[in-house]
C-alpha positions in Angstrom: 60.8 -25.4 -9.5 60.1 -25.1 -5.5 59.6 -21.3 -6.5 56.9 -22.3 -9.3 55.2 -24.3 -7.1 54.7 -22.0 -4.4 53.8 -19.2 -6.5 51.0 -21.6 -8.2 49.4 -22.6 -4.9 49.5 -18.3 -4.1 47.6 -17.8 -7.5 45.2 -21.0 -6.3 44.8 -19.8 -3.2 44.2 -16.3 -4.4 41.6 -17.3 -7.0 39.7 -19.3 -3.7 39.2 -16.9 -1.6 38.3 -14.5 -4.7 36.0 -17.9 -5.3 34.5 -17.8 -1.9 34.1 -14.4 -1.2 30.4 -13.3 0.3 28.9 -11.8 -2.6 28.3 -7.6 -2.0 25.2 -7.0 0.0 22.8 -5.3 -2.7 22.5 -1.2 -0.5 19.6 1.4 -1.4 21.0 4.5 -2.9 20.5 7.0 0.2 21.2 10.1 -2.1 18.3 9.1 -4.5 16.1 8.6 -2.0 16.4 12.3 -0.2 17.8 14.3 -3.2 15.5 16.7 -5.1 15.6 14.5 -8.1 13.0 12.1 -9.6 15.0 9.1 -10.8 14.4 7.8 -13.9 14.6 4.1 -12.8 13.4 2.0 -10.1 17.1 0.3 -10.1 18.5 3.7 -9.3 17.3 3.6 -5.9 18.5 0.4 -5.4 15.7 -1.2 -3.0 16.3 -4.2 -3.9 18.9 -7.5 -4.1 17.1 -9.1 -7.3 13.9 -6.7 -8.4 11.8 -8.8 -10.8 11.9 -11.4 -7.8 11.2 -8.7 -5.3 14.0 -9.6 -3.0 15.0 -6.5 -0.8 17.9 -5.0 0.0 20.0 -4.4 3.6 18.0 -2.8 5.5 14.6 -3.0 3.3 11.8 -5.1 5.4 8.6 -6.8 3.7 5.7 -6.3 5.4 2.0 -7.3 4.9 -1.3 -5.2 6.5 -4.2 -7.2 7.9 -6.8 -5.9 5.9 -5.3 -4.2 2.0 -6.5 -1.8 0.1 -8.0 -3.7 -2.9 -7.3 -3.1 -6.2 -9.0 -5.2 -8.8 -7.4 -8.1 -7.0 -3.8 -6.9 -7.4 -1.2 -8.9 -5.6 0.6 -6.5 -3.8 4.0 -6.5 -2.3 5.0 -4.4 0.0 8.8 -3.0 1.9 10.0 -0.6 4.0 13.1 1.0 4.0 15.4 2.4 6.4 18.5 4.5 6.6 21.8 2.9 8.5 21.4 4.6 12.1 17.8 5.5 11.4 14.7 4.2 13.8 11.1 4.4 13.1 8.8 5.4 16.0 5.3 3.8 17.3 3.0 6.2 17.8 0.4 4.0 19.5 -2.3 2.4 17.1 -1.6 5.3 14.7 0.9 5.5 11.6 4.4 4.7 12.5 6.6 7.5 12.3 9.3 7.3 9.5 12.5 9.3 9.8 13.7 11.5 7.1 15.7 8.9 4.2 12.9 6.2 5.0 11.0 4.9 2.0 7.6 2.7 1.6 7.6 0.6 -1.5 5.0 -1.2 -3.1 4.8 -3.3 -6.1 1.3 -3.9 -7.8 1.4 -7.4 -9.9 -1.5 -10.0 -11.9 -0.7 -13.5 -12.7 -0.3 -14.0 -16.3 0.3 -17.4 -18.1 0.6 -18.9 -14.7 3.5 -16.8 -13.5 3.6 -13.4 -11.8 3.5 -10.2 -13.9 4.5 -7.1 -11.8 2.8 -3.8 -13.8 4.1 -0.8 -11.6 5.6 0.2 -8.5 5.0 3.0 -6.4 7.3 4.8 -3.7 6.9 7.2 -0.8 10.2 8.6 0.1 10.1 10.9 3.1 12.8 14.3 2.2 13.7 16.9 4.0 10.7 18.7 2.1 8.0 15.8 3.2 6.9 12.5 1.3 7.4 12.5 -2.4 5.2 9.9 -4.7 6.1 8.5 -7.3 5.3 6.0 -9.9 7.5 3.1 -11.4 5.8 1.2 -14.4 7.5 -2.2 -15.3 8.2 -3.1 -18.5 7.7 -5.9 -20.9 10.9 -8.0 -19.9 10.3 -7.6 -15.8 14.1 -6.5 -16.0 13.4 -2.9 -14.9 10.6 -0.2 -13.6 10.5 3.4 -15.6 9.5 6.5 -14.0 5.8 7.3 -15.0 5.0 10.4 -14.0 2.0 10.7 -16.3 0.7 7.5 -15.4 -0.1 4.7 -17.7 -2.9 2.1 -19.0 -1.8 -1.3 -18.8 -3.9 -4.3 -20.0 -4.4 -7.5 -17.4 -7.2 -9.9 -16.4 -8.0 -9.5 -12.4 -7.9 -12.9 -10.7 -11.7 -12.8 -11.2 -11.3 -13.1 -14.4 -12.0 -9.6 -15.7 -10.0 -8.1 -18.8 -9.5 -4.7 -17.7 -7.7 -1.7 -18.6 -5.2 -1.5 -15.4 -4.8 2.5 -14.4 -1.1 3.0 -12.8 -2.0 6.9 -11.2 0.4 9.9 -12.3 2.2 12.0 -9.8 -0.2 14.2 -8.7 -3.5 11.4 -8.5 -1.1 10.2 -5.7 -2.2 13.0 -3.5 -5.4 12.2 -4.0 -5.4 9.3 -1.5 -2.1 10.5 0.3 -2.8 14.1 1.0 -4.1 15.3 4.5 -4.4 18.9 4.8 -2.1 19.7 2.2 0.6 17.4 2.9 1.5 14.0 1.5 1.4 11.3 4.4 1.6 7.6 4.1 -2.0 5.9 4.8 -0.7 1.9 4.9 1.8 1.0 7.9 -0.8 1.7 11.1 0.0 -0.4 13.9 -3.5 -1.2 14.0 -3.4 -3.1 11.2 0.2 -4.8 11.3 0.3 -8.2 12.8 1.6 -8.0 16.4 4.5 -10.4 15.5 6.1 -8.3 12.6 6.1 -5.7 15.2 7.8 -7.3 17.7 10.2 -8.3 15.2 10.7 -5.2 13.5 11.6 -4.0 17.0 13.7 -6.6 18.2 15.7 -5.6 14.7 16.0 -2.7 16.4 14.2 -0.6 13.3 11.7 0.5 15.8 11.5 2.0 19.2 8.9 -0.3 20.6 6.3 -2.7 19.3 3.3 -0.9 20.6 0.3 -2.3 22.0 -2.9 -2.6 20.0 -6.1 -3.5 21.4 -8.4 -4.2 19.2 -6.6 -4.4 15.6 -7.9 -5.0 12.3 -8.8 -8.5 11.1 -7.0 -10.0 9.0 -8.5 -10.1 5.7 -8.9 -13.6 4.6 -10.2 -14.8 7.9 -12.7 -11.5 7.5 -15.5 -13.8 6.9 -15.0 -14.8 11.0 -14.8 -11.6 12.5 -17.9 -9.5 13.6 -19.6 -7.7 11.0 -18.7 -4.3 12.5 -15.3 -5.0 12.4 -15.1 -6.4 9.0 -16.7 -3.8 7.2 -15.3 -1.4 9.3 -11.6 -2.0 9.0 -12.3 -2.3 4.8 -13.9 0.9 5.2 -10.6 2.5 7.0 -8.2 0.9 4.9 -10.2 1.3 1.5 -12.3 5.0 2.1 -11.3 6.8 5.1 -7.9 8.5 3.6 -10.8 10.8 1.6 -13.4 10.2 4.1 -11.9 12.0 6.9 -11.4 15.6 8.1 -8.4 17.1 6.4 -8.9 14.6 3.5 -9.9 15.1 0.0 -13.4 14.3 0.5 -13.3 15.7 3.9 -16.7 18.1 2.5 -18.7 14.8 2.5 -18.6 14.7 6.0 -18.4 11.3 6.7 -15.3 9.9 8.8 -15.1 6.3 8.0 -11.8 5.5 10.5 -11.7 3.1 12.2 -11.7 5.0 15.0 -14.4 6.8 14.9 -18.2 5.6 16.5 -20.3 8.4 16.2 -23.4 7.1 13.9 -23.4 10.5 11.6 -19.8 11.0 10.8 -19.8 7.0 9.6 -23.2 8.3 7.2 -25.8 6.0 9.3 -29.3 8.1 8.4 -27.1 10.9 7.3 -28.3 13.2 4.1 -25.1 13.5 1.3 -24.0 16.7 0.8 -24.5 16.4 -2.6 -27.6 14.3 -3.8 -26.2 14.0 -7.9 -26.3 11.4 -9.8 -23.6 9.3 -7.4 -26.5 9.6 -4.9 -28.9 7.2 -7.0 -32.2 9.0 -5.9 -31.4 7.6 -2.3 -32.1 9.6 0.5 -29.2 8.5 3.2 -25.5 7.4 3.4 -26.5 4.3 5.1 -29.9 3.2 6.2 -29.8 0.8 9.3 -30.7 -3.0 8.0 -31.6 -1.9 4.2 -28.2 -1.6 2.9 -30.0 -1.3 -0.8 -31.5 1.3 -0.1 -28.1 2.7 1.1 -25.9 5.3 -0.7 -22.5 3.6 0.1 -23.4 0.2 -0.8 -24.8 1.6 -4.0 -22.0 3.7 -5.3 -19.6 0.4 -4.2 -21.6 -1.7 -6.6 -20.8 0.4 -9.1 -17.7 1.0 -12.1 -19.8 3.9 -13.0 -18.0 7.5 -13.9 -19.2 9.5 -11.1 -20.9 7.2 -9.4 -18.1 4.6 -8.5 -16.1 4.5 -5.1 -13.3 4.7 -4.3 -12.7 6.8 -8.0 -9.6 5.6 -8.3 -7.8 2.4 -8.3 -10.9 0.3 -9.3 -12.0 -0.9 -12.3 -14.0 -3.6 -10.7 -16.3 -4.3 -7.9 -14.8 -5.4 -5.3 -17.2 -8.2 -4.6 -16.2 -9.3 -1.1 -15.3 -6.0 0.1 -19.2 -5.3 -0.9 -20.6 -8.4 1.2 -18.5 -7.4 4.3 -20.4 -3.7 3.9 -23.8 -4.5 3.1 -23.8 -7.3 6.0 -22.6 -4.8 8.4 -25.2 -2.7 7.4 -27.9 -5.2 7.4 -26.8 -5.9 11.4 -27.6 -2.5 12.8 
C-alpha cells in the first residue's frame, strides 16, 4: 500500500511539473529566412508567438518610426528580427545596418466592425544574395498569411471613411520603392527617424552596437502639426517620396532629391522645370513655386488619385489629406 502511495504522489508530482512547465518560447525559422526558398506561409517563418495578435517571437523587436509612410490610413505594425549571436550596426543618422539572417516585418491592417482586420504582410529578409521582398496576404479567418507573389485587391474602408479597393503590391512592385541602384535596400529603420529611447533600448538589449546620436530627427508624426513647417513637410517628404526621388532611385531622372538631408533649393524642385511637362505636370510650369503652392507641381499631383498624375503611384488610393496640408504650408512659408 506504502508502495501505491508513493508511486501516486511520483505520477502527481510528475503531472505538476509537466503542469507548470514554461511554455516553449515561440523561435523564427532561421533556415526560411536565409534559404533560397519563398515560403508559402507567413507561419513558416515563425516571427511570431501568436500572429493574428501580432505578438513576436525571441528575438523579434516592435518598433515604430516618427513619421510613417502613409497608406490610405493603414495601421501598420511593424518588427524586427534578429539572428541568436547577430548585432545590427548604427551607421550614424542613416539606415541601420542588418546582418545577414535579419528580417523587417510589417503588417498592414483597417478596423473593421470595430475590431482590427490585418490585410497583408510584407517581409524583407536580408540572404546571402541581398534583401528579398515578399508579400503575405491574410486571409478571411486572421488564422494565417499566404504567399502573394502576384499581389492582390482586397476591399476595406480607410479610417476616413473611404471604400476603397486596397492594392497589396506583387514581388517585383517591391523594388519599386526598395531598389537603389539595382539593389533591394530597406528604406524604414533610419536612426533619424526612430525615437532615441527605442534606440537606447535596442542597444542596451544588446541587438545594436550603439544607440547613435541624432541631431535633428524627424518629428513625430501626430505632434507634426507643432513642428516647423520645413520640418514637417520635409520629413513626410523623406519618408513618403524620397526612396524614388533620390539619385540611384527609381525616379532618380526626375531630378529632384527630396531626403531629408538634402538643402539645395533645385534638387528639392523649388523653381525647378520637370523633366517631363505631361499630363502629371497639370500645365504648371515648376516643381514648387515659393509661397503659391497651387500653382505648384508637387502639391498638385499629391491632390490627386489620378492614373498618371497621382504621387506616390503606388500604395495610395487616397489623398493623403494631412500629409498634403504639411506640404502645401511648407511651401506657402518660403
Amino acid at each position: 500500500m506504502i508502495r501505491n502511495a508513493v508511486l501516486g504522489l511520483a505520477l502527481l508530482s510528475a503531472a505538476a511539473a509537466v503542469t507548470h512547465a514554461a511554455a516553449p518560447v515561440a523561435v523564427p525559422n532561421d533556415a526560411a529566412i536565409t534559404g533560397d526558398g519563398s515560403p508559402k506561409t507567413l507561419s513558416e517563418f515563425g516571427f511570431f508567438a501568436d500572429a493574428a495578435a501580432q505578438t513576436p517571437a525571441a528575438r523579434v523587436t516592435g518598433y515604430r518610426l516618427n513619421t510613417p509612410l502613409w497608406s490610405d490610413g493603414a495601421e501598420k505594425l511593424r518588427f524586427v528580427y534578429l539572428p541568436a549571436g547577430a548585432q545590427a550596426r548604427a551607421d550614424g543618422e542613416n539606415l541601420l545596418q542588418l546582418p545577414v539572417g535579419a528580417a523587417l516585418i510589417k503588417t498592414f491592417a483597417f478596423e473593421e466592425n470595430g475590431r482590427r482586420r490585418l490585410i497583408e504582410t510584407r517581409v524583407l529578409l536580408h540572404r546571402d544574395s541581398g534583401w528579398v521582398a515578399l508579400p503575405y496576404l491574410w486571409n478571411a479567418e486572421q488564422t494565417e498569411a499566404k504567399l502573394a507573389l502576384a499581389g492582390a485587391r482586397v476591399p476595406v474602408t480607410t479610417p476616413a471613411g473611404d471604400a476603397i479597393e486596397y492594392r497589396v503590391p506583387n514581388k517585383n512592385q517591391c523594388k519599386d520603392c526598395h531598389g537603389l541602384n539595382g539593389a533591394v535596400i530597406p528604406i524604414g529603420p533610419k536612426a533619424r527617424n526612430l525615437s532615441a529611447a527605442w534606440l537606447k533600448d535596442f542597444a542596451a538589449s544588446g541587438m545594436l552596437d550603439d544607440a547613435p546620436q541624432v541631431s535633428r530627427p524627424l518629428p513625430v508624426w501626430e505632434n507634426h502639426a507643432a513642428a516647423t513647417a520645413a520640418d514637417a513637410a520635409r520629413g513626410y517628404l523623406d519618408v513618403n517620396c524620397a526612396h524614388c526621388h533620390r539619385p540611384g532611385a527609381g525616379a532618380s531622372n526626375s531630378g529632384l532629391d527630396l531626403r531629408w538631408e538634402q538643402s539645395a533649393p533645385e534638387a528639392l524642385g523649388i523653381m525647378k522645370r520637370p523633366v517631363a511637362a505631361g499630363r502629371g505636370a497639370g500645365n504648371l510650369l515648376f516643381d514648387i513655386v515659393p509661397g503659391k503652392p497651387q500653382e505648384s507641381i508637387l502639391a498638385h499631383r499629391m491632390a490627386s488619385t489620378e492614373g498618371g498624375v497621382a504621387m506616390p503611384e503606388l500604395g495610395k488610393s487616397t489623398v493623403d489629406k494631412e500629409g498634403l496640408q504639411a506640404v502645401e504650408r511648407w511651401i506657402a512659408s518660403l
